[in-house]
N, C-alpha and C positions, 0 to 999 in steps of 0.2 A: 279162496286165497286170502291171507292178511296184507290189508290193504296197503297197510304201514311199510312194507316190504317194495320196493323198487328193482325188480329183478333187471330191468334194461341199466339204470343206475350201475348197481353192482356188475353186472358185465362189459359197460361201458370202464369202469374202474380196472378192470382184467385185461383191457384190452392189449394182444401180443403176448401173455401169457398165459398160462394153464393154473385157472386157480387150485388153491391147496389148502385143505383144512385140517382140522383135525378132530377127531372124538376123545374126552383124555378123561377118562374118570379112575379117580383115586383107588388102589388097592387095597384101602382100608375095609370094605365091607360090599355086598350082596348090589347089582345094580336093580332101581324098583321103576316105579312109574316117571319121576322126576327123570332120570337116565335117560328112558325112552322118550321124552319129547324133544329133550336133546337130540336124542339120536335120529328125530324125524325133522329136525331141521339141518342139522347137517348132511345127513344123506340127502336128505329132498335138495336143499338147494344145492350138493356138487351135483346132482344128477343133472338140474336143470341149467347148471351152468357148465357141465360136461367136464369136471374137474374131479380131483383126488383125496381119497379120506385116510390121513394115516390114522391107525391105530394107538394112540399115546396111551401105557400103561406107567399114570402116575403114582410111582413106587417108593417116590423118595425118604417116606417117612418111614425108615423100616423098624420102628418101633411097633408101630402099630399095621404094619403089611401081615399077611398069613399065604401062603402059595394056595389056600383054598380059596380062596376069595378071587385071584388072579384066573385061575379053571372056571371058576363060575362064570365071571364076567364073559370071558372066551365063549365058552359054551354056550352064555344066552345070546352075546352077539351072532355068532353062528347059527344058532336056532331061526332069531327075527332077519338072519337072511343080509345082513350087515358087515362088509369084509374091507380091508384093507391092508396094507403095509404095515408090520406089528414094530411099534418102538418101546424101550421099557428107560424111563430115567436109573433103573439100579445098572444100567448097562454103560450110564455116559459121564462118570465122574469124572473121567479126562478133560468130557468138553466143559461143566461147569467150575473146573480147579481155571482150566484155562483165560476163563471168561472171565470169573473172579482175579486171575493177575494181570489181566491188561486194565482192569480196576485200578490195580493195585501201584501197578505200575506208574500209571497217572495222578498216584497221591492222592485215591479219591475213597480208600477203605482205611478202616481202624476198626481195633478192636475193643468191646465192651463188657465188662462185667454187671453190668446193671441186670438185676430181675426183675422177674415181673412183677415179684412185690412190690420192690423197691418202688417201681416205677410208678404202680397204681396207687402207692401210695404217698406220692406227690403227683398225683395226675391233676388238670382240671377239670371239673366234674361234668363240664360242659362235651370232654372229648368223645364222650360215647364207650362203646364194647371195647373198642381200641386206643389205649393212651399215647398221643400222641407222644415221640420220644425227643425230650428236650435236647440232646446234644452232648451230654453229661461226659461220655468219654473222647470225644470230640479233641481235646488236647493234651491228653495224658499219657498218649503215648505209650499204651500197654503192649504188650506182646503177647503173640499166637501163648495159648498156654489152658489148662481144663474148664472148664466153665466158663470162659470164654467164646461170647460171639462175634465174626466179622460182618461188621456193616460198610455200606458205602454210602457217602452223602447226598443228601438230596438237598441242594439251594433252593433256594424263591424260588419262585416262576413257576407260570400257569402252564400246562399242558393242553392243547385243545383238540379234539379232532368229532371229526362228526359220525356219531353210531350211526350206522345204515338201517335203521330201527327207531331209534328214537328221536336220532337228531343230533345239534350241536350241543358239543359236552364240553366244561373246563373243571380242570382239577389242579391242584398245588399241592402236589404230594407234599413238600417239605410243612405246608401248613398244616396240611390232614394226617399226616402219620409221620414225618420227619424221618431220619436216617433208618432206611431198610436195611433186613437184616437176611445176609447173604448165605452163611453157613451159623445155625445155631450153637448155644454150649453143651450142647451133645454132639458136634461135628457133623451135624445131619445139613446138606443142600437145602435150602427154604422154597418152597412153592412159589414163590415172586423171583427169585434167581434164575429157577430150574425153566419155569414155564418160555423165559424170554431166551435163553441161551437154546431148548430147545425149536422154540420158531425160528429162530434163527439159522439155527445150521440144518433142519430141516424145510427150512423156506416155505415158510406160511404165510399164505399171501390172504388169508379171510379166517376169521376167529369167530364161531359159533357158541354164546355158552348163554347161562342163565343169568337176569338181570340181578341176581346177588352178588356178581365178580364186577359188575361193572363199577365199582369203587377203586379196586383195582389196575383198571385199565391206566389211569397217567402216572402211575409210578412205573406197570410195566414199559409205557413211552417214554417214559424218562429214562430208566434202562438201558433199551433198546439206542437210543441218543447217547447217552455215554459210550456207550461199546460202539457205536458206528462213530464216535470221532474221536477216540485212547486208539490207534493205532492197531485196528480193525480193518481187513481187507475192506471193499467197499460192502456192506451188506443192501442196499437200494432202500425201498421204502420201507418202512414197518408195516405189520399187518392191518388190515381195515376190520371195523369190531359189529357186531350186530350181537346185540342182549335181545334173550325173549324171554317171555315170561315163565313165572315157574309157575308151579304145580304146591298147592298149598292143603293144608289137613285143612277137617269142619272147625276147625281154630282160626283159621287163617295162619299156622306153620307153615314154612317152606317143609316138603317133605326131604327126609334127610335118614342117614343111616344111622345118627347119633339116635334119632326117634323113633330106631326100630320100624321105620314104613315098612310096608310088606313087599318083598322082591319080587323081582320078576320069576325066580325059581316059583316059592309060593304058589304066584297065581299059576303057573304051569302047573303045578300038582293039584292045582282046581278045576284045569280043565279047560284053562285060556289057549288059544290058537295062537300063534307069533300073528298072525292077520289083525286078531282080536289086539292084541299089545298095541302092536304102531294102531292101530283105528283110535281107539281111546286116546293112546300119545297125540294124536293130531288135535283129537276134540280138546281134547287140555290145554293144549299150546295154543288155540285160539284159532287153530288153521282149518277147521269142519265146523258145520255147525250141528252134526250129529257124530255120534260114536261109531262109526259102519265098520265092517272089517277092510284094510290093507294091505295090499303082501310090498313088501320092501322095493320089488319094481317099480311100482305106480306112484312112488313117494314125491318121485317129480310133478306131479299133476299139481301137486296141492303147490305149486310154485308159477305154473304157468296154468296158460289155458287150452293146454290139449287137452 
């Protein structure tokens, strides 16, 4: 078991409800090993906490979706024995048009013509991959129109909450990345809009994913905070967050679809058992400390001590 893991913790956190998670990988490409250790902490811990996996098929970038890649996905979670409630964000642009106008509503969105040229090139160099966004359209008062993206603001102030994994975390979205951007100038929902309005109204009470989103997390809290106080039915707590580790190449890459890792199809047509898949998922994710085979019942084990 990983030690770092507190399962009586997280269940004392549940207590009175029926926790609720979700498995959501992008429809951009083939799921591979990275997937799978995801997917053996999320089934492991609902199993052990005797809670719910929905199925999130994140589709929202339908630039780059293929309906082959959606079958696939299907098909291998099927295969490793993996099932839930199927949700698809190309399904729910009611809920994120809506989400974005009680934003709106509250005078807390505008919109921006800035690119990413633009922007990188007055970035400071200090910002990293992501340039943080100065504010630029902030009082100009542009209107909905092509090329045009809607953001919402992000003030100072710290975000804090404690990963059930790592520990206590503080973020300042507005310092680290400043005004998120809600719908881009292609009209596409952005993955930090989509992600929170979907917990939301599917009521995700525990967030399963890889230590590479956890940057993420205090802008989605920040989020989640505006929509529960712009004149939002009550929504309760926000989700509680556990990052684990990824799965990295002989480079130390995270393995990733942009990098061509090899899918889980692949190793099927190698000769891999679904048993074989989650066994390896586990040793990777830090939770065995040999590679054995697992069928998808037993994933609880690696959580408790039966």
């Amino acid at each position: 078991m990983n030690q770092t893991i507190s399962l009586p913790k997280i269940r004392d956190l549940h207590a009175g409800q029926t926790p609720r998670t979700r498995f959501a990988p992008s429809v951009t490409g083939h799921l591979h090993l990275g997937h799978a250790v995801n997917a053996v902490y999320v089934w492991g811990l609902a199993q052990a906490l005797s809670g719910e996996v929905i199925v999130r098929l994140e589709d929202h970038d339908r630039g780059r979706f293929r309906p082959e890649f959606e079958r696939s996905i299907l098909d291998d979670l099927e295969w490793l024995g993996l099932t839930g409630p199927l949700s698809r964000q190309s399904d729910h642009d009611d809920r994120y048009r809506a989400a974005a106008g009680h934003l709106g509503d509250a005078g807390l969105t505008f919109y921006c013509d800035c690119t990413r040229r633009s922007l990188a090139a007055g970035a400071d160099p200090t910002d990293g991959a992501t340039p943080r966004y100065p504010g630029t359209c902030r009082t100009r008062h542009l209107s909905e129109g092509p090329g045009r993206a809607l953001r919402v603001r992000m003030d100072p102030g710290a975000e804090s909450f404690d990963d059930l994994r790592l520990g206590p975390q503080t973020q300042d979205p507005a310092a680290e990345v400043g005004d998120v951007v809600l719908r881009d100038a292609l009209g596409q929902w952005t993955y930090q809009h989509c992600v929170v309005a979907d917990d939301i109204a599917e009521e995700i009470t525990l967030v399963i994913r890889g230590e590479d989103i956890l940057e993420s997390t205090g802008r989605q809290l920040r989020l989640f905070q505006l929509l529960a106080g712009r004149g939002r039915p009550a929504l309760g707590a926000p989700p509680r967050y556990l990052h684990h580790p990824l799965v990295t190449d002989a480079s130390g890459r995270k393995l990733s679809k942009k990098e061509f890792a090899q899918s889980l199809g692949d190793l099927r047509r190698e000769g891999w058992s679904a048993e074989r898949v989650l066994g390896e998922a586990a040793f990777l994710g830090g939770l065995t400390t040999n590679p054995v085979p697992l069928p998808a019942k037993d994933l609880v084990h690696l959580f408790t001590n039966d």
